[in-house]
N, C-alpha and C positions, 0 to 999 in steps of 0.2 A: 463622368456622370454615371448615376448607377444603372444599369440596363433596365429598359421597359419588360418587367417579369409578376405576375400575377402579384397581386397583394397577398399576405400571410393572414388565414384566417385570423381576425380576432386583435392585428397590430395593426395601430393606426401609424402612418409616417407622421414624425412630428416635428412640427412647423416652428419656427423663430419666435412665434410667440408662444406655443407650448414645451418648447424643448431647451437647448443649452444652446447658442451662439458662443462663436469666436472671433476677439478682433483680427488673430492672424493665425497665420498658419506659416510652418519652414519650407517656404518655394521654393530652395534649393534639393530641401529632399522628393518634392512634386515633381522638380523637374529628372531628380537622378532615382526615382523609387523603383521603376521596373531594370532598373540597369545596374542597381548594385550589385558589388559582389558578395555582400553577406547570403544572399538565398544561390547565389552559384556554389557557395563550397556545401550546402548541402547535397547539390548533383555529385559534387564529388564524394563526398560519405559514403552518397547512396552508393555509385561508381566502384568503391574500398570496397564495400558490405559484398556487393556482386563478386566483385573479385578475386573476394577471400573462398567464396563457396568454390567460384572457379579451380583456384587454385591447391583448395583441400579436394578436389574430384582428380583431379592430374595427380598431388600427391599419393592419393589413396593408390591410384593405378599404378603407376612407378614403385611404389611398396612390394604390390601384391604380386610383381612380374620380376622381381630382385631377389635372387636367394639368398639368405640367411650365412654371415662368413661362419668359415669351419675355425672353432677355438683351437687354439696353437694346444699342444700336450697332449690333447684326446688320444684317450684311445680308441676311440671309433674313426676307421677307413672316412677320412674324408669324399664327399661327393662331389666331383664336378658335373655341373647345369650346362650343356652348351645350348645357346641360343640360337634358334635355326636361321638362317641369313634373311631369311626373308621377313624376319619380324620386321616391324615399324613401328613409331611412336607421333603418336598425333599432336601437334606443335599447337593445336587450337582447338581445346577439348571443347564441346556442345553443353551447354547449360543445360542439364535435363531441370525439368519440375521437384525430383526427388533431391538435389543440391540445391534449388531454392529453399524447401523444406528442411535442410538441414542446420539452415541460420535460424539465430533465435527471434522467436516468431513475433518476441517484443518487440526487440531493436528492430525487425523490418516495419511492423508499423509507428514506432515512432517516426523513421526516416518517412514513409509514405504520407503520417498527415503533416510533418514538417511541407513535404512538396504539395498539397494540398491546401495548405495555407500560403505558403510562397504564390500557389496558381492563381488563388482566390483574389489575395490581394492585388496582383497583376493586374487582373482582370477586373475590380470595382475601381484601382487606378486609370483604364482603359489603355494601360501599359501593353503592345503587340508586340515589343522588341523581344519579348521572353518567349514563355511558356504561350502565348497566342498570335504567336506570326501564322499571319492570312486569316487572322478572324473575324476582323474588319468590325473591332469594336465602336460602341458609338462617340462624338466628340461632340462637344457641346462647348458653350459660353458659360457655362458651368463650372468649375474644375472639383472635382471629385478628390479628395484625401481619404484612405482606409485607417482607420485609427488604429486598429486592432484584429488579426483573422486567429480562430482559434478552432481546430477539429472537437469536436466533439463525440463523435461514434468514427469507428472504421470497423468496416466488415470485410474480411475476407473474402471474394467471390470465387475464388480460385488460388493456385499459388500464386502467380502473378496477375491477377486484378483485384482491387481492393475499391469498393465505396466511401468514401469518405462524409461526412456531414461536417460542413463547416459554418462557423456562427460568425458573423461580421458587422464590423461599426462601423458607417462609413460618414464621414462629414462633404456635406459641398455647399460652395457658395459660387456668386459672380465676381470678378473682380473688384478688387476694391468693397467690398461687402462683407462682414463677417461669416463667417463658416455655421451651420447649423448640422447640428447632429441628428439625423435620423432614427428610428426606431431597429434596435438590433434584429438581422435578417440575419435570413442561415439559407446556403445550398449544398448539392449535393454534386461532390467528382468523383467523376471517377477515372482513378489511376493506377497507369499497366508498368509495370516493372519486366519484362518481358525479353527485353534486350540490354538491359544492365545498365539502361538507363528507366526516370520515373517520368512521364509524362501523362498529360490530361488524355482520355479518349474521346471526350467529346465537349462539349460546352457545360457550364455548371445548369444544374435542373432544382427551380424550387424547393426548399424544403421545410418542414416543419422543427420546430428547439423544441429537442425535449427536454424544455423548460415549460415550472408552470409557478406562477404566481406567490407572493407572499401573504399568508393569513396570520394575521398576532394570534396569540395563545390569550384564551379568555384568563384574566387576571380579575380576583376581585380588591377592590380596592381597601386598603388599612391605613393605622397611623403610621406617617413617616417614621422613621428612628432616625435621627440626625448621625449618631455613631456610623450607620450604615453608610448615606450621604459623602458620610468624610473618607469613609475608606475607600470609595470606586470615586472621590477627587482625588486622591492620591495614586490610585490604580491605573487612571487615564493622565494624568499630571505630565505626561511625556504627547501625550498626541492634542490634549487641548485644555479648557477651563471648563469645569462641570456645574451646571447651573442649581442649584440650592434645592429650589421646587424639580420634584420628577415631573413629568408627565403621565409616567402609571408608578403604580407601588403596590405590590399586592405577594401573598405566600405563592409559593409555587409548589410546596411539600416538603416533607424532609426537614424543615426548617430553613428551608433557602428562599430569600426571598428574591423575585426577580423587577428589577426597576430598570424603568424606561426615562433615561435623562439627556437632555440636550447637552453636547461635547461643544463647543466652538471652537475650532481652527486657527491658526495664525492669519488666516485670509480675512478673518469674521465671518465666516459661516457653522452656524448650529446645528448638526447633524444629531438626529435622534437616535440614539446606541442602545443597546439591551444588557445587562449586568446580570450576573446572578451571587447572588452576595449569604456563604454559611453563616449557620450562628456564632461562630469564633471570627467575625467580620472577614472573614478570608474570599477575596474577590475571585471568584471560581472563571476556570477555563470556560470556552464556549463548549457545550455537553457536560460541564460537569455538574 
């Protein structure tokens, strides 16, 4: 069940009669979702990524304290280094900050919001065996499915702490009831990589999707061209049946015109798609 947390300025939660139901949902992935191993082997990635820095800071040392062998032939007086007996070599080199820094600062936040959406979903499952043992999420008659967790910002707060913003789908229903889709929400974690592992530091906190709204493009309206018509049926002829009448038709510049047709689906549903179609009837990329 999704935690009682501030409604999102401006999104309404939407209801079975406003939104999408489902007749079912895979209760075997419900029952096994905070317990799979696919978001463990990202601890371990993270775990490797850590490691490597570790291990290139130990190399570097051992390099820097080895002298250089004398080339056989020379004729330069070979030198011998003797090592004074009391050196030592430390078996468990210290992560400093600066060998986090030295990994590439991509790949650590790819790995951080992968763990961030691993957390997220945990946690709108009310999954505690993971990433929130002892948080004493809520349980309900409810049951809660994450459809989908996606990062969408992460910010650096440090070398090892990172913000993340993550966007989340979640469906629930009651038993035996179809699943209803809510309105996509988004929070904020934040995660410490600190100790070579990534974990939550605290519970996820409200947040805002910087998302904003769909506006169509004013189009004025023209005569159809039927040539036009046949070439985005043939351009969509792999994903559905394009219906004859658009719903918009109008120039866009350039001589491109941009039309708004309904696609139908192998399911029977007519999704309203946007074309933009050159004067050589050439069905243009989206931007082009």
């Amino acid at each position: 069940m999704p935690p009682s947390t501030p409604s999102q300025p401006g999104v309404r939660p939407v209801g079975e009669e406003d939104g999408e139901s489902f007749e079912s949902i895979p209760w075997e992935s419900l029952q096994h979702f905070g317990r799979s191993g696919e978001r463990r082997r990202w601890y371990l990635v993270a775990g490797a990524i850590v490691a490597l820095a570790i291990g290139m800071s130990a190399v570097r040392s051992m390099v820097a304290s080895t002298p250089p062998p004398a080339l056989s032939g020379s004729s330069t007086a070979a030198t011998t280094t003797t090592v004074p007996a009391t050196a030592t070599t430390s078996l468990a080199p210290i992560v400093t900050e600066a060998d986090l820094m030295a990994i590439d600062g991509t790949a650590m936040e790819r790995l951080v919001a992968a763990a961030a959406e691993a957390a997220v979903s945990e946690y709108f499952s009310a999954e505690e065996a993971g990433f929130w043992r002892g948080a004493q999420l809520p349980h309900s008659e409810r049951a809660t499915f994450v459809e989908w967790a996606r990062a969408v910002t992460v910010t650096a707060l440090d070398p090892t702490r990172f913000a993340v913003t993550v966007a989340v789908s979640v469906l629930d229903g009651a038993d035996g009831e179809p699943f209803v889709r809510r309105a996509t929400r988004a929070v904020a974690v934040l995660i410490d990589v600190s100790d070579g592992t990534m974990r939550p530091l605290d519970l996820p906190t409200p947040a805002a999707l910087p998302f904003d709204a769909f506006e169509a493009p004013s189009i004025t309206m023209q005569a159809v061209d039927p040539d036009v018509m046949a070439a985005i049926a043939a351009a969509a002829a792999e994903f559905g049946s394009v219906s004859s009448e658009p719903l918009s038709y109008g120039a866009a510049g350039r001589g491109v015109v941009r039309v708004v047709a309904e696609v139908t689906d192998e399911s029977g549903v007519a999704w309203p798609m946007a074309f933009r179609v050159g004067p050589d009837l050439e069905v243009l990329p989206a931007g082009g």
